[in-house]
C-alpha positions, 0 to 999 in steps of 0.5 A: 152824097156828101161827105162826113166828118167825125168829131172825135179823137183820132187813132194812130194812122200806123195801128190801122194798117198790116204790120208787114207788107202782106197784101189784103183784099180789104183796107181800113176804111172799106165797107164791108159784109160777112158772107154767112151772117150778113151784117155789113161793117167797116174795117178799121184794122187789118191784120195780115195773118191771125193775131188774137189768142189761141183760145179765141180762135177754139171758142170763137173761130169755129169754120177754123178760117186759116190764120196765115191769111188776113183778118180784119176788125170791123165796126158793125153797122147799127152795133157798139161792138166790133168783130174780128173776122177772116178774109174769106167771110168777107165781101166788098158791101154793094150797099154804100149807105153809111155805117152807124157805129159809136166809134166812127169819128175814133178812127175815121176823119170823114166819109166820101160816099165811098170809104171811109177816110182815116185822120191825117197825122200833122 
């Protein structure tokens, strides 16, 4: 599969990654898909434990996944949204097709056939 390249401005390479050295199964860039829902995405920022307000987490986190574990924003495939969801609802996606988001080129320079490649800051 060829490669891909975005034409949009790129986000801030730091921003993508955990803000300390905690280790995530999934890194920005890696295609994915939730466990329970099926819809498959991308990650474009890893969080290495909760980050979202307390009142998200009542209205929206309702299986209570664990917030000293990481969390990850994803792109949805064929969506304009993005979501943000616990590591243990996440899989790697065997399906390698491209994800179709509006937002790609924002935070992803190309496609490898694999992942996802983020800018490169020069």
């Amino acid at each position: 599969m060829d490669s891909y390249h975005f034409p949009q401005s790129p986000a801030k390479i730091g921003s993508l990654l955990p803000k300390d050295s905690t280790v995530t199964q999934f890194s920005p860039g890696q295609i994915v898909k939730h466990r329970k829902f099926g819809y498959r995405g991308v990650v474009f920022q890893a969080d290495a434990e909760f980050e979202l307000s307390e009142e998200w987490y009542e209205a929206v986190a309702r299986s209570r996944p664990p917030k000293d574990a990481p969390w990850y924003h994803v792109l949805v495939d064929g969506g304009t949204h993005s979501t943000y969801v616990a590591e243990r609802h996440l899989t790697p996606s065997r399906d390698r097709s491209q994800i179709e988001h509006p937002m790609l080129g924002h935070y992803f320079a190309s496609y490898n056939g694999r992942s996802y490649l983020p800018h490169t800051l020069h």
